[in-house]
LUMPATI-404299 format. One record per residue (C-alpha): residue in three letters; residue number from 1; x, y, z. Coordinates in pm, 1 decimal, padded with zeros to 6 digits. Example, Ala and Ser with C-alpha at 12.3 -4.5 7.8 and 13.67 -1.06 7.14 Angstrom:
# residues 2
+------+-----+----------+----------+----------+
! code ! pos !        x !        y !        z !
+------+-----+----------+----------+----------+
!  ALA !   1 !  01230.0 ! -00450.0 !  00780.0 !
!  SER !   2 !  01367.0 ! -00106.0 !  00714.0 !
+------+-----+----------+----------+----------+
# end
This chain:
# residues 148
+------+-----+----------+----------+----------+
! code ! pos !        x !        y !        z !
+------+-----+----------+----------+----------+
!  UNK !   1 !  09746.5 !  10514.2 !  10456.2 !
!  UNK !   2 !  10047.4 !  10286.6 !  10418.3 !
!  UNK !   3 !  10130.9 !  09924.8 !  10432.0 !
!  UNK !   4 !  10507.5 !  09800.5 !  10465.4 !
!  UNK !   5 !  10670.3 !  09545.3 !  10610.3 !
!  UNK !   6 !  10970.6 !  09488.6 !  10837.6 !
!  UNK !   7 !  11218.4 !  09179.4 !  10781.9 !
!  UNK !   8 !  11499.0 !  09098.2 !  10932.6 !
!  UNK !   9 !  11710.5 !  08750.0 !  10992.5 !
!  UNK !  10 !  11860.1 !  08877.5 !  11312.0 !
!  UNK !  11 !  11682.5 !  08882.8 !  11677.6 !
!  UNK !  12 !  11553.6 !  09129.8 !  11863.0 !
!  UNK !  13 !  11806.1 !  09304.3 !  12165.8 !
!  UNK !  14 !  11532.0 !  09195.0 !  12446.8 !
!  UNK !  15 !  11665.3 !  09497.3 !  12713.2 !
!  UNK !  16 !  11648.7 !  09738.4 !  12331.2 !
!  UNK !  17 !  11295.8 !  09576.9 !  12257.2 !
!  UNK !  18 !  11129.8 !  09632.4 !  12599.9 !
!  UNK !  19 !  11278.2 !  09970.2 !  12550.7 !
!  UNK !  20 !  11087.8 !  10019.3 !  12218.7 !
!  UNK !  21 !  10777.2 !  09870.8 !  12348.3 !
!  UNK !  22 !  10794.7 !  10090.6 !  12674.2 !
!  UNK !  23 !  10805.1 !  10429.3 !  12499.9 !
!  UNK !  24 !  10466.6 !  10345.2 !  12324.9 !
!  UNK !  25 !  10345.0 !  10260.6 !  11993.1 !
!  UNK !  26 !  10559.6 !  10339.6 !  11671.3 !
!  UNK !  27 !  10482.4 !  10658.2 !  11506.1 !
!  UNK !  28 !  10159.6 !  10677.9 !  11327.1 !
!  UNK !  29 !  10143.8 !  10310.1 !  11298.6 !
!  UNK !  30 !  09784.9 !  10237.9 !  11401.9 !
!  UNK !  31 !  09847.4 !  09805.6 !  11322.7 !
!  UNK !  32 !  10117.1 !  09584.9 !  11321.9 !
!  UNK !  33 !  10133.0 !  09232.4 !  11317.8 !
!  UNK !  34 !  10379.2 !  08883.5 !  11265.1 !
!  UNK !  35 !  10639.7 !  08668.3 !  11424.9 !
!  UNK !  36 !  10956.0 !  08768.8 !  11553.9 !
!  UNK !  37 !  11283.9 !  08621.5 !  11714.1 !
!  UNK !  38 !  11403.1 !  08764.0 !  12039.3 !
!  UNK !  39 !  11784.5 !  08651.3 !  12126.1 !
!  UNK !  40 !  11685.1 !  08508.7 !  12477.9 !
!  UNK !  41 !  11409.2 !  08292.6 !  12278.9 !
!  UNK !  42 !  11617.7 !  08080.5 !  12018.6 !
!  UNK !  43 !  11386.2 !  07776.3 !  12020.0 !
!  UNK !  44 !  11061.2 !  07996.9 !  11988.7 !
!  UNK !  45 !  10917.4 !  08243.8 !  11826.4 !
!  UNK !  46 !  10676.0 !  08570.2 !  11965.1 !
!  UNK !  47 !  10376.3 !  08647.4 !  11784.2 !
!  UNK !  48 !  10346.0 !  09062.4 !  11785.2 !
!  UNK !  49 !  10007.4 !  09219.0 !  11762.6 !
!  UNK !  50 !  09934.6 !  09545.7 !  11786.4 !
!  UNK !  51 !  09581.9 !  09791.1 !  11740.9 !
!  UNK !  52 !  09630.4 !  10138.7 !  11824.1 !
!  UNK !  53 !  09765.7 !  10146.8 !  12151.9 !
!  UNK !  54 !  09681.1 !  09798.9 !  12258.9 !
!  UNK !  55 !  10053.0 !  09579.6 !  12216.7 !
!  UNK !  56 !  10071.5 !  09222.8 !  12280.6 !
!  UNK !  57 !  10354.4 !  09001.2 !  12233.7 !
!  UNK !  58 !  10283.3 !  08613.0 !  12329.3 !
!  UNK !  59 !  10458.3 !  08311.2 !  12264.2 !
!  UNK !  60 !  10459.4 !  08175.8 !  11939.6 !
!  UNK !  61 !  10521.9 !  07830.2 !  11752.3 !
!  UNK !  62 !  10882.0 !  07657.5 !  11776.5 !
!  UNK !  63 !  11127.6 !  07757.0 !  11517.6 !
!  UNK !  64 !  11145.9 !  07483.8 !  11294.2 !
!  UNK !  65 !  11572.5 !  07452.9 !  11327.1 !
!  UNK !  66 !  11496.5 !  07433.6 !  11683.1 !
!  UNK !  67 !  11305.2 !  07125.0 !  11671.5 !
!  UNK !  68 !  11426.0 !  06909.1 !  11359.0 !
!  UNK !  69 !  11668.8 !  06828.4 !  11165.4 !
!  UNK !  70 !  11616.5 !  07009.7 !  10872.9 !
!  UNK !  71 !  11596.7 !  06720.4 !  10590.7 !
!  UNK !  72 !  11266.0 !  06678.3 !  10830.0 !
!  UNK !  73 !  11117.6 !  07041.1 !  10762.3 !
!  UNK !  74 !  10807.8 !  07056.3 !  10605.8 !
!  UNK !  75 !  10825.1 !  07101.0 !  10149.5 !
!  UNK !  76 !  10696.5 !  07452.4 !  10237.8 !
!  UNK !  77 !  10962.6 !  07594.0 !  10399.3 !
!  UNK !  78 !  11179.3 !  07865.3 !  10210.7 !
!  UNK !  79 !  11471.8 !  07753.2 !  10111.8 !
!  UNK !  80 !  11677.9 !  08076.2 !  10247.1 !
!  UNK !  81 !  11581.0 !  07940.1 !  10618.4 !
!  UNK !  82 !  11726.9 !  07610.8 !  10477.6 !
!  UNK !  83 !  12095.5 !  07702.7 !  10473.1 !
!  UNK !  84 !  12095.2 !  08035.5 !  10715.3 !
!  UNK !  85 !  12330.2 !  08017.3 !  10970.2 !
!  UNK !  86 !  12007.8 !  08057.7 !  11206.2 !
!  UNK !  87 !  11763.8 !  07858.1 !  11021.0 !
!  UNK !  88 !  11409.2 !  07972.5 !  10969.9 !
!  UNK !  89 !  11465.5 !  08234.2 !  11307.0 !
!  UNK !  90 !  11338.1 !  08570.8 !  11184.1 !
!  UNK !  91 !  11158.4 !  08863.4 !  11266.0 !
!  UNK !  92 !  10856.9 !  08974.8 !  11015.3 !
!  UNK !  93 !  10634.8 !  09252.9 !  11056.3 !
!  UNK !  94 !  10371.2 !  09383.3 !  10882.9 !
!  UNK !  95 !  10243.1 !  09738.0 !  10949.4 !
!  UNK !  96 !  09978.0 !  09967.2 !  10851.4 !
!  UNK !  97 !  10027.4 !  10324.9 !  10909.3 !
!  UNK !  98 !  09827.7 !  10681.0 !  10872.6 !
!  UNK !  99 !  10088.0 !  10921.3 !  10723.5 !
!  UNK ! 100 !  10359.9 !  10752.9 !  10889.5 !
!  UNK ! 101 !  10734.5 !  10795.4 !  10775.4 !
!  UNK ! 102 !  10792.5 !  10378.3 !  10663.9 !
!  UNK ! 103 !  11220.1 !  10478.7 !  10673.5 !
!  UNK ! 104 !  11171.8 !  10594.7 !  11021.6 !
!  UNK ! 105 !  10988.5 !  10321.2 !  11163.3 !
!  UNK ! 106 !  11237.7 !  10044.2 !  10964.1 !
!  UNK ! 107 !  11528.4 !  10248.0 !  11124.2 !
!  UNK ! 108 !  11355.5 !  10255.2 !  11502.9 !
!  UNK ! 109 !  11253.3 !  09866.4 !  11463.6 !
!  UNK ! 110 !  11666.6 !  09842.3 !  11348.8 !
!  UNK ! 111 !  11811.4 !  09984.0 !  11655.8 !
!  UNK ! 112 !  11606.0 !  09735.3 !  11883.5 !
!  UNK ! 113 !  11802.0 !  09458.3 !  11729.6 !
!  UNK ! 114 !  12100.9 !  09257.9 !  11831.0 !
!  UNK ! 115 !  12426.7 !  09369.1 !  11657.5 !
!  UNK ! 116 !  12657.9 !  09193.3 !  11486.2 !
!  UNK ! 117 !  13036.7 !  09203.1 !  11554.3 !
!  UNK ! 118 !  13273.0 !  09088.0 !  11323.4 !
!  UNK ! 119 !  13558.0 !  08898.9 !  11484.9 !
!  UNK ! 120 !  13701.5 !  08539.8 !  11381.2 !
!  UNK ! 121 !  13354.6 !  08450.6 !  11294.0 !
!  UNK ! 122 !  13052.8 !  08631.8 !  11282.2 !
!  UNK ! 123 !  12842.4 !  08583.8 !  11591.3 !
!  UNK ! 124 !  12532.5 !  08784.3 !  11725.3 !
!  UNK ! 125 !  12622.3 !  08991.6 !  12059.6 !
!  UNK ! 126 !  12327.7 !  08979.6 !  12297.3 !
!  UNK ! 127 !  12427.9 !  09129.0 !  12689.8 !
!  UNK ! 128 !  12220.8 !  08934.2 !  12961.4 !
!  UNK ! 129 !  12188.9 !  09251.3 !  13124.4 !
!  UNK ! 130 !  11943.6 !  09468.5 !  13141.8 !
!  UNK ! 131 !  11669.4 !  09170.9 !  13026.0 !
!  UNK ! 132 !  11301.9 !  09299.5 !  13130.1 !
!  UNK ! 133 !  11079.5 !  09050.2 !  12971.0 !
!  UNK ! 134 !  10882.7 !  08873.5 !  13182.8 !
!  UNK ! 135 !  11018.3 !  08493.8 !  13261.9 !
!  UNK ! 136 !  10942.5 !  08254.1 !  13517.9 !
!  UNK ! 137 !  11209.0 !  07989.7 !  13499.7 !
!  UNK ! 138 !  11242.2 !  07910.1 !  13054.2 !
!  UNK ! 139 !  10897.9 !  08026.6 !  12998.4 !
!  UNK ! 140 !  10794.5 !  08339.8 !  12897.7 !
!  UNK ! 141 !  10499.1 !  08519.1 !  13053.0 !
!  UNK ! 142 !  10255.5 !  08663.6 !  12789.3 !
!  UNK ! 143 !  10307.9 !  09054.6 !  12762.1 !
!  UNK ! 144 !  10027.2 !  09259.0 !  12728.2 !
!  UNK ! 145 !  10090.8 !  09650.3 !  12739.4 !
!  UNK ! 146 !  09824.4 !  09932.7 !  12657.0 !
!  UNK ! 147 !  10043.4 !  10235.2 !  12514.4 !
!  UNK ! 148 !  09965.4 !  10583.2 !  12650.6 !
+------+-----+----------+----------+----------+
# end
Protein backbone atom coordinates (compact mmCIF):
# COMPACT_ATOMS: atom_id res chain seq x y z
CA UNK A 1 0.00 0.00 0.00
CA UNK A 2 0.98 3.59 -0.71
CA UNK A 3 0.08 7.03 0.37
CA UNK A 4 1.17 10.22 -1.75
CA UNK A 5 -0.09 13.25 -2.45
CA UNK A 6 -0.73 15.46 -5.49
CA UNK A 7 -0.11 19.41 -5.36
CA UNK A 8 -0.30 21.70 -7.71
CA UNK A 9 -0.93 25.77 -7.81
CA UNK A 10 -2.43 25.60 -11.24
CA UNK A 11 -6.25 24.56 -12.17
CA UNK A 12 -7.57 21.80 -13.54
CA UNK A 13 -8.30 21.85 -17.79
CA UNK A 14 -12.25 21.18 -17.04
CA UNK A 15 -12.82 19.49 -20.89
CA UNK A 16 -8.98 17.41 -19.75
CA UNK A 17 -10.56 16.69 -16.20
CA UNK A 18 -13.97 15.29 -17.31
CA UNK A 19 -11.77 13.39 -19.63
CA UNK A 20 -9.78 11.87 -16.69
CA UNK A 21 -12.78 11.30 -14.65
CA UNK A 22 -14.66 9.62 -17.67
CA UNK A 23 -12.07 6.91 -18.36
CA UNK A 24 -12.50 5.63 -14.69
CA UNK A 25 -10.63 5.60 -11.58
CA UNK A 26 -6.72 6.18 -11.55
CA UNK A 27 -4.69 3.12 -11.61
CA UNK A 28 -4.67 1.09 -8.52
CA UNK A 29 -5.71 4.00 -6.50
CA UNK A 30 -8.48 2.53 -4.35
CA UNK A 31 -8.95 6.42 -2.26
CA UNK A 32 -8.39 9.77 -3.01
CA UNK A 33 -9.43 12.75 -1.41
CA UNK A 34 -8.98 17.01 -1.10
CA UNK A 35 -9.77 20.28 -2.73
CA UNK A 36 -9.02 21.29 -6.06
CA UNK A 37 -9.27 24.39 -8.47
CA UNK A 38 -10.92 23.93 -11.80
CA UNK A 39 -10.21 27.06 -14.31
CA UNK A 40 -14.02 27.67 -14.98
CA UNK A 41 -14.39 27.83 -10.97
CA UNK A 42 -11.97 30.75 -9.87
CA UNK A 43 -14.06 31.91 -6.88
CA UNK A 44 -14.61 28.23 -5.58
CA UNK A 45 -13.15 25.37 -4.86
CA UNK A 46 -14.35 21.32 -5.59
CA UNK A 47 -14.02 18.95 -2.92
CA UNK A 48 -12.82 15.39 -4.70
CA UNK A 49 -13.72 12.16 -3.05
CA UNK A 50 -13.19 9.07 -4.26
CA UNK A 51 -13.67 5.03 -2.80
CA UNK A 52 -12.99 2.47 -5.26
CA UNK A 53 -15.02 3.20 -8.07
CA UNK A 54 -17.43 5.56 -6.47
CA UNK A 55 -16.05 9.50 -7.67
CA UNK A 56 -17.65 12.52 -6.46
CA UNK A 57 -16.66 15.96 -7.03
CA UNK A 58 -19.05 18.73 -5.25
CA UNK A 59 -18.67 22.20 -4.62
CA UNK A 60 -16.45 23.29 -2.13
CA UNK A 61 -15.74 26.47 0.17
CA UNK A 62 -14.82 29.96 -1.55
CA UNK A 63 -11.21 30.55 -2.19
CA UNK A 64 -10.19 32.87 0.26
CA UNK A 65 -8.55 35.59 -2.63
CA UNK A 66 -11.89 35.32 -4.06
CA UNK A 67 -13.70 36.74 -1.25
CA UNK A 68 -11.28 39.19 0.75
CA UNK A 69 -8.81 41.24 0.62
CA UNK A 70 -6.06 39.44 1.78
CA UNK A 71 -4.79 41.67 4.90
CA UNK A 72 -8.44 40.12 5.95
CA UNK A 73 -7.40 36.30 5.60
CA UNK A 74 -7.52 34.38 8.49
CA UNK A 75 -3.55 34.09 10.77
CA UNK A 76 -3.73 30.48 9.46
CA UNK A 77 -3.34 30.87 6.08
CA UNK A 78 0.11 29.89 4.42
CA UNK A 79 1.93 32.49 3.56
CA UNK A 80 2.84 31.04 -0.12
CA UNK A 81 -1.11 31.62 -0.95
CA UNK A 82 -0.34 35.14 0.44
CA UNK A 83 1.72 36.51 -2.43
CA UNK A 84 0.82 33.81 -5.40
CA UNK A 85 -0.23 35.32 -8.34
CA UNK A 86 -3.54 33.15 -7.72
CA UNK A 87 -3.82 33.36 -4.08
CA UNK A 88 -4.69 30.38 -1.97
CA UNK A 89 -6.34 28.58 -5.51
CA UNK A 90 -4.84 25.09 -5.56
CA UNK A 91 -5.40 21.67 -6.22
CA UNK A 92 -4.39 19.01 -3.30
CA UNK A 93 -4.87 15.46 -3.37
CA UNK A 94 -4.26 12.86 -1.24
CA UNK A 95 -4.25 9.23 -2.45
CA UNK A 96 -3.94 5.82 -1.21
CA UNK A 97 -3.02 3.19 -3.57
CA UNK A 98 -2.49 -0.87 -3.72
CA UNK A 99 0.74 -1.34 -5.75
CA UNK A 100 0.10 1.61 -7.71
CA UNK A 101 2.94 3.42 -9.77
CA UNK A 102 2.76 7.15 -7.53
CA UNK A 103 5.02 8.80 -10.93
CA UNK A 104 2.32 7.59 -13.14
CA UNK A 105 -0.60 8.78 -11.43
CA UNK A 106 1.30 12.47 -10.64
CA UNK A 107 2.02 12.48 -14.47
CA UNK A 108 -1.88 11.45 -15.51
CA UNK A 109 -3.30 14.03 -12.75
CA UNK A 110 -0.50 16.61 -14.74
CA UNK A 111 -1.88 16.30 -18.14
CA UNK A 112 -5.52 17.16 -16.89
CA UNK A 113 -4.24 20.55 -16.00
CA UNK A 114 -4.32 23.91 -17.63
CA UNK A 115 -1.01 24.87 -19.34
CA UNK A 116 0.91 27.63 -19.07
CA UNK A 117 2.16 29.74 -22.04
CA UNK A 118 4.79 32.03 -21.75
CA UNK A 119 4.19 35.23 -23.68
CA UNK A 120 4.54 38.98 -22.34
CA UNK A 121 3.34 37.71 -19.10
CA UNK A 122 2.61 34.49 -17.88
CA UNK A 123 -1.07 33.68 -18.01
CA UNK A 124 -2.97 30.26 -17.66
CA UNK A 125 -4.62 29.11 -21.15
CA UNK A 126 -7.99 27.52 -20.48
CA UNK A 127 -10.25 26.90 -24.11
CA UNK A 128 -14.09 27.31 -23.35
CA UNK A 129 -14.54 24.54 -25.58
CA UNK A 130 -15.13 21.35 -25.07
CA UNK A 131 -16.44 22.20 -21.16
CA UNK A 132 -18.60 19.03 -19.91
CA UNK A 133 -19.15 19.78 -16.33
CA UNK A 134 -22.39 20.10 -15.38
CA UNK A 135 -23.64 23.99 -14.93
CA UNK A 136 -26.87 25.52 -14.75
CA UNK A 137 -26.34 29.22 -15.17
CA UNK A 138 -22.78 30.04 -12.47
CA UNK A 139 -23.56 27.10 -10.40
CA UNK A 140 -22.20 23.94 -10.62
CA UNK A 141 -24.28 20.78 -10.39
CA UNK A 142 -22.79 18.18 -7.94
CA UNK A 143 -21.04 15.28 -9.99
CA UNK A 144 -21.42 11.99 -8.89
CA UNK A 145 -19.93 9.16 -11.24
CA UNK A 146 -19.59 5.32 -10.33
CA UNK A 147 -16.40 4.10 -12.42
CA UNK A 148 -16.75 0.81 -14.34
Amino acid sequence: MSCFTFRARRPFHPARLHKLLKRGRLDNVIRSRGIVWVATHPKESLQWNQVGNSMNLSPGDAWHTAKLPVAQWPADVPNWARTAAHGDRRIELGLVGMDADVEAVRRVLSRAMCCLKLGGQTRLVCRKRGHRLAKIGDKLLILTIVLV
